[in-house]
C-alpha positions in Angstrom: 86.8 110.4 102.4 87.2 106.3 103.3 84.4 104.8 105.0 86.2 104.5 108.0 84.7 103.7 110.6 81.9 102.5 108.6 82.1 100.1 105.7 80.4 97.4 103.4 79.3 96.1 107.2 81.8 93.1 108.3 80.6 93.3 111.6 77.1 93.3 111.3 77.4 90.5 108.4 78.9 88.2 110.6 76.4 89.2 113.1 73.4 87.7 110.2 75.7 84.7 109.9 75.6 83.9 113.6 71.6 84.3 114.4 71.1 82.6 110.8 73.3 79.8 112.1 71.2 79.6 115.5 68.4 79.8 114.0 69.2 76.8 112.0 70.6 75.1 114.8 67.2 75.9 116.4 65.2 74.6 114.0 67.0 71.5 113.4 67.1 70.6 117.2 63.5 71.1 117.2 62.8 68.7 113.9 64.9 65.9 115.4 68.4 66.6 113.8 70.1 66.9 117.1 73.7 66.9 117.6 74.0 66.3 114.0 73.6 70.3 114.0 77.0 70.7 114.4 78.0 68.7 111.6 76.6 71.8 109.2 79.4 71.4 106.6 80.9 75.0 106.8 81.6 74.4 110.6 83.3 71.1 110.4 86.9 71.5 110.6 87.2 74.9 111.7 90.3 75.4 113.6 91.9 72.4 112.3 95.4 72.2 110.5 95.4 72.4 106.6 97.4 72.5 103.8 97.3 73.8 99.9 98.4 71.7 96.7 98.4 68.0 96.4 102.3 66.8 95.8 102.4 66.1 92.1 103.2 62.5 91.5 107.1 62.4 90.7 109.0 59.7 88.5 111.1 57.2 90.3 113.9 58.8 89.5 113.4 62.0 91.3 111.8 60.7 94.6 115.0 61.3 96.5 115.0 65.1 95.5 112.8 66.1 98.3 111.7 69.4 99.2 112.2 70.7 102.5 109.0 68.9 104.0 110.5 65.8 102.9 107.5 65.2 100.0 108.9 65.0 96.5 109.4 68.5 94.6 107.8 68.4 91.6 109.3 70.4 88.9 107.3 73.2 87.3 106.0 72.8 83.8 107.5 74.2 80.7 106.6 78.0 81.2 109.7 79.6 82.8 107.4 81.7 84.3 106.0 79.3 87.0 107.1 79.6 90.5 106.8 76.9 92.7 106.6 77.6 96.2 109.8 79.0 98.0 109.1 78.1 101.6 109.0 78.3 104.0 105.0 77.2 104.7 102.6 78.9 107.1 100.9 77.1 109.5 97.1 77.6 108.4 94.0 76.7 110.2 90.6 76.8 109.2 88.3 79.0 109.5 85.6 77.9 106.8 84.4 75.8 104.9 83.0 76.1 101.3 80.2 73.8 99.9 82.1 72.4 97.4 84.8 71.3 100.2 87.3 74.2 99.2 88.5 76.1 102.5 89.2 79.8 103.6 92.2 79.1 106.3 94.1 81.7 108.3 97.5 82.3 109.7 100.1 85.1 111.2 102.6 86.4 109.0 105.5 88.3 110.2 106.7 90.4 107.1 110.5 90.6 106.9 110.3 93.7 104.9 107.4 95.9 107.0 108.4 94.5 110.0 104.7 94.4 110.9 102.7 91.1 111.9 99.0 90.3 111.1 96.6 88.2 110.2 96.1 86.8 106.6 93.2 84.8 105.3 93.7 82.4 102.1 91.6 80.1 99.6 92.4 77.9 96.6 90.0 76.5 94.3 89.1 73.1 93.6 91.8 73.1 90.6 94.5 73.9 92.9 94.2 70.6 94.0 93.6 69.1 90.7 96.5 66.8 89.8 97.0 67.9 85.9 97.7 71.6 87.6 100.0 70.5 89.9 103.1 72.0 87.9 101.5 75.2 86.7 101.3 78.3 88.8 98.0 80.0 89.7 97.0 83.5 89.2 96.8 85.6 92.4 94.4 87.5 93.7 94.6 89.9 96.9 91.3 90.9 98.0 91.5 94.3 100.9 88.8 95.3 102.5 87.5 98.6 103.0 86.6 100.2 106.9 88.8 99.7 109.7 90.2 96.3 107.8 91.5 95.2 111.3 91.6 93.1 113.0 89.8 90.9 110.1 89.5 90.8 106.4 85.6 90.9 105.7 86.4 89.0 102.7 87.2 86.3 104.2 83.8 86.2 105.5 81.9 83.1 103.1 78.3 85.4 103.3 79.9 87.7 100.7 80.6 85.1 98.2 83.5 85.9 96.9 85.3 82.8 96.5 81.8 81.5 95.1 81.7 83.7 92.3 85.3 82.5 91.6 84.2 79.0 91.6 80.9 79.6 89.5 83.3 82.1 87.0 85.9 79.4 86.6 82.9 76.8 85.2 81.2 79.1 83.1 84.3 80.0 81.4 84.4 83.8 82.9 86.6 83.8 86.0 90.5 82.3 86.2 90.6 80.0 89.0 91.7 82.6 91.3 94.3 82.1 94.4 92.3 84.8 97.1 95.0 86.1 99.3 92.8 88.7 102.1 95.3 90.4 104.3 94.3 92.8 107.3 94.9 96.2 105.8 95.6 98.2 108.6 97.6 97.7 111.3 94.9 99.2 113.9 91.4 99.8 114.1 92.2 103.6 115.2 93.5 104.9 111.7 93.3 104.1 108.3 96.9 104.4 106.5 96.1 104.6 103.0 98.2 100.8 102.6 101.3 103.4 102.5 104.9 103.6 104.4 103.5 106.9 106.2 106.8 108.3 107.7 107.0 107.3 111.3 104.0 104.9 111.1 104.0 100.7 110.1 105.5 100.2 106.7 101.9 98.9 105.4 102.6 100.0 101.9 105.6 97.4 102.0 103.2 95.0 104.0 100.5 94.9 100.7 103.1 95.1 97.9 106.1 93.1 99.3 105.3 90.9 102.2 102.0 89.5 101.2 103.0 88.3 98.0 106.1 87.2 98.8 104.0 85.0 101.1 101.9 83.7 98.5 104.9 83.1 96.3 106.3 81.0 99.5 103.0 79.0 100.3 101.1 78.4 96.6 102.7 78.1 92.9 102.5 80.8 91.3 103.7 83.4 88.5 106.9 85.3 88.4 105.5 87.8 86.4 102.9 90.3 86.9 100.4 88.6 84.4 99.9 86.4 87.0 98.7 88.9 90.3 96.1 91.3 90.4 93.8 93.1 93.2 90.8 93.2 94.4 89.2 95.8 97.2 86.2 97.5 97.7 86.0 101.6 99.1 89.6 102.1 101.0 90.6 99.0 99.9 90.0 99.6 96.3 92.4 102.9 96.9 94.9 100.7 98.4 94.5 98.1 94.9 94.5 100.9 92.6 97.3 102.9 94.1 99.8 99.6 94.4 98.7 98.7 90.8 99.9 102.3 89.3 103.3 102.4 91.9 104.5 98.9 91.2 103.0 98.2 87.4 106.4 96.1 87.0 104.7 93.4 89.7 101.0 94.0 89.4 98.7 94.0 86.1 94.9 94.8 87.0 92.7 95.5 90.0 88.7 95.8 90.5 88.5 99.1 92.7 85.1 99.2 94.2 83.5 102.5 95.9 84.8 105.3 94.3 88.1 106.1 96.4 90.8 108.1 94.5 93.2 110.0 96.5 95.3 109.5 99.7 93.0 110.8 102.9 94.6 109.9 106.2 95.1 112.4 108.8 99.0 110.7 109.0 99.9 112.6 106.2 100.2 115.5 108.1 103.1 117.0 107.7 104.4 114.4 105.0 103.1 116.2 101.9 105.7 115.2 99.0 105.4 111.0 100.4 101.7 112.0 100.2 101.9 113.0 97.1 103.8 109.9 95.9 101.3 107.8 97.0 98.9 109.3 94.8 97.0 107.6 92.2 96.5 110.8 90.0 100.2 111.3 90.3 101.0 107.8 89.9 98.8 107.8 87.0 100.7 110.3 85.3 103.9 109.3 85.5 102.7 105.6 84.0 101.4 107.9 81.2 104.7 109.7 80.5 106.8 106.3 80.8 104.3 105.3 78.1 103.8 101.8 80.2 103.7 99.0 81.5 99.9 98.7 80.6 97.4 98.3 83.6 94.1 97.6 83.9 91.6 99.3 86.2 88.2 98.1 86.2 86.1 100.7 88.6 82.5 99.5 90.2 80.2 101.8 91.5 76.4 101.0 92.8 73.6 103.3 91.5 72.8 103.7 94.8 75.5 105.1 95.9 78.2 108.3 95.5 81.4 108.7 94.3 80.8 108.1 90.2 81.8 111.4 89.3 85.1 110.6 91.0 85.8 108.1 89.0 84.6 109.3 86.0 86.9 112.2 86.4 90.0 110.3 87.1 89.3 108.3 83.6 88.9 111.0 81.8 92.4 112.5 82.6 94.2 109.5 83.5 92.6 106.4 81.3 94.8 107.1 78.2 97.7 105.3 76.6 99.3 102.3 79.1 96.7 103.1 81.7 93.4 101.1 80.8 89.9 102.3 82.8 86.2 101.0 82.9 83.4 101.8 84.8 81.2 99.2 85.7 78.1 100.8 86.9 75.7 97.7 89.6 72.7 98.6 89.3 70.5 99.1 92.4 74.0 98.8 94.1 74.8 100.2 97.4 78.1 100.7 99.1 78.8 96.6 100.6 80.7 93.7 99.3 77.2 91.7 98.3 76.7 94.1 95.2 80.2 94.8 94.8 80.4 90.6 94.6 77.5 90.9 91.8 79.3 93.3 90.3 82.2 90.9 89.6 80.2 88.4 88.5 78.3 90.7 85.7 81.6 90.9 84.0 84.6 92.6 86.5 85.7 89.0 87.2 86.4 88.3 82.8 87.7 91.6 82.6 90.5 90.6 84.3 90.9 87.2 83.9 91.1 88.4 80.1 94.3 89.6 80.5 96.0 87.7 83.2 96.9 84.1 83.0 95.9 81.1 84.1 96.9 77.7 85.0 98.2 74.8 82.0 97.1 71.2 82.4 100.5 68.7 82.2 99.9 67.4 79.0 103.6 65.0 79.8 101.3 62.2 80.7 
């Protein structure tokens, strides 16, 4: 079963954050720091306006082809694969800021194709900004959460260090530099809906495989292809990764699936048992098998501390054959939260797929 309502603990994380950050504030009041308190990096700016990308610099001659926002459009570099963004842009705020100045913002996306609105949560690394990348795409990483995964992301949450572990991969030479797109999962905190168009319910298998990348592709450059987008998620939001990996292998390429989720378990199903079934992963699995591709890559992590191995150690031994590619990555002294799963990534989940993804070209064009 998910973890619902229970789950790597986004609540009481934020909850640590909070009296930590008192605490702080406490102790630098007492030893003299004042108001200066409040000028704790990771809180300055939080709510403010922000964008993503630099404009790259354009020759003369192109200055009056102007995108939309009136800045120059620069062209994309010599892969045909790199998509620029379409537009239109989201209005982001932030919500946090990183030590080394990169920033988790937020905004409200109404997705054309699910016809549901949420919240979604974004961060770019430092070489987003980096002018030599500024006509190469980025690869694309949605991170889900597991639990309720509404009304927030818990990835977005800086305490679990994901975008850290992105940053420290990308300088050791393990990690892509990583777009981190976090959606809310669910469209309440009543039911969890298996990120699937459950008949009569929200369309929130269209809102994770349609809508939320076509809002990356709108707001960041990115990759036409699917060697350039890949998922993230721990316990039911691992399923959700896993399951739109093996439905839509023609978009997406790899996912880390944290927690040992396999098969559709929401009480919504009822009476829906063949769209049950076709959301799947062991059925979805097989069919990838007898299509004999696209290849996928499924890198499972599991804490020694915790259940559900043998789930996944089941599903690879029937399904991990021919296009469909499965490792088990076992944490030791893990337990069921986003912390270990995080450690997890950086042990080696993180290269595993960035090793067969792509990611961004410097403009060599001078």
């Amino acid at each position: 079963m998910h973890d619902y309502p229970q789950s790597p603990q986004p609540k009481r994380s934020r909850r640590r954050i909070w009296i930590s950050a008192v605490v702080a504030l406490v102790v630098l009041l007492g030893g003299g720091g004042g108001f200066a308190a409040w000028k704790l990096d990771w809180f300055s700016g939080n709510g403010e306006n922000v964008s993503f990308g630099k404009p790259a610099p354009a020759p003369a001659a192109e200055q009056q082809a102007a995108s939309p926002s009136g800045s120059p459009s620069p062209k994309p570099s010599g892969d045909p694969d790199v998509l620029m963004p379409t537009g239109p842009k989201a209005d982001f705020k932030q919500t946090t800021k990183l030590d080394d100045g990169t920033i988790i913002a937020k905004t409200r996306l109404a997705g054309a194709k699910s016809g549901f609105t949420g919240d979604v949560w974004v961060w770019a690394p430092k070489e987003y900004d980096d002018p030599k990348y500024a006509k190469s795409g980025f690869p694309v990483l949605i991170a889900l959460p597991g639990g309720n995964g509404f009304p927030a992301n818990y990835w977005s949450d800086r305490s679990l260090g994901l975008q850290k572990a992105i940053s420290e991969g990308v300088q050791a030479g393990t990690s892509l530099p990583f777009v981190v797109v976090m959606p809310v999962l669910n469209p309440d905190n009543k039911y969890y809906y298996d990120g699937a168009d459950i008949p009569g319910q929200p369309k929130m298998g269209t809102w994770i495989a349609e809508d939320v990348p076509d809002f990356a592709k709108a707001n960041f450059r990115t990759y036409k292809s699917r060697d350039g987008w890949a998922f993230m998620g721990s316990s039911s939001g691992a399923f959700v990764g896993m399951k739109t990996v093996l439905q839509y292998p023609d978009r997406f390429k790899a996912v880390i699936a944290s927690g040992g989720e396999i098969v559709p378990d929401s009480p919504l199903w009822k009476g829906h048992q063949a769209e049950m079934d076709a959301n799947n992963p062991e059925n979805l699995a097989k069919k990838l098998i007898e299509a004999n591709g696209p290849e996928v890559h499924i890198n499972f992590q599991i804490g020694t501390k915790e259940t559900g191995k043998e789930r996944m150690v089941k599903f690879q031994q029937q399904y991990g054959k021919g296009p469909v590619k499965i490792t088990i990555r076992d944490i030791q002294n893990g337990e069921h939260n986003g912390w270990h799963y995080v450690r997890g990534m950086k042990e080696g989940s993180l290269e595993s797929i960035s090793k067969v993804l792509k990611g961004p070209k410097p403009d060599t064009a001078g």
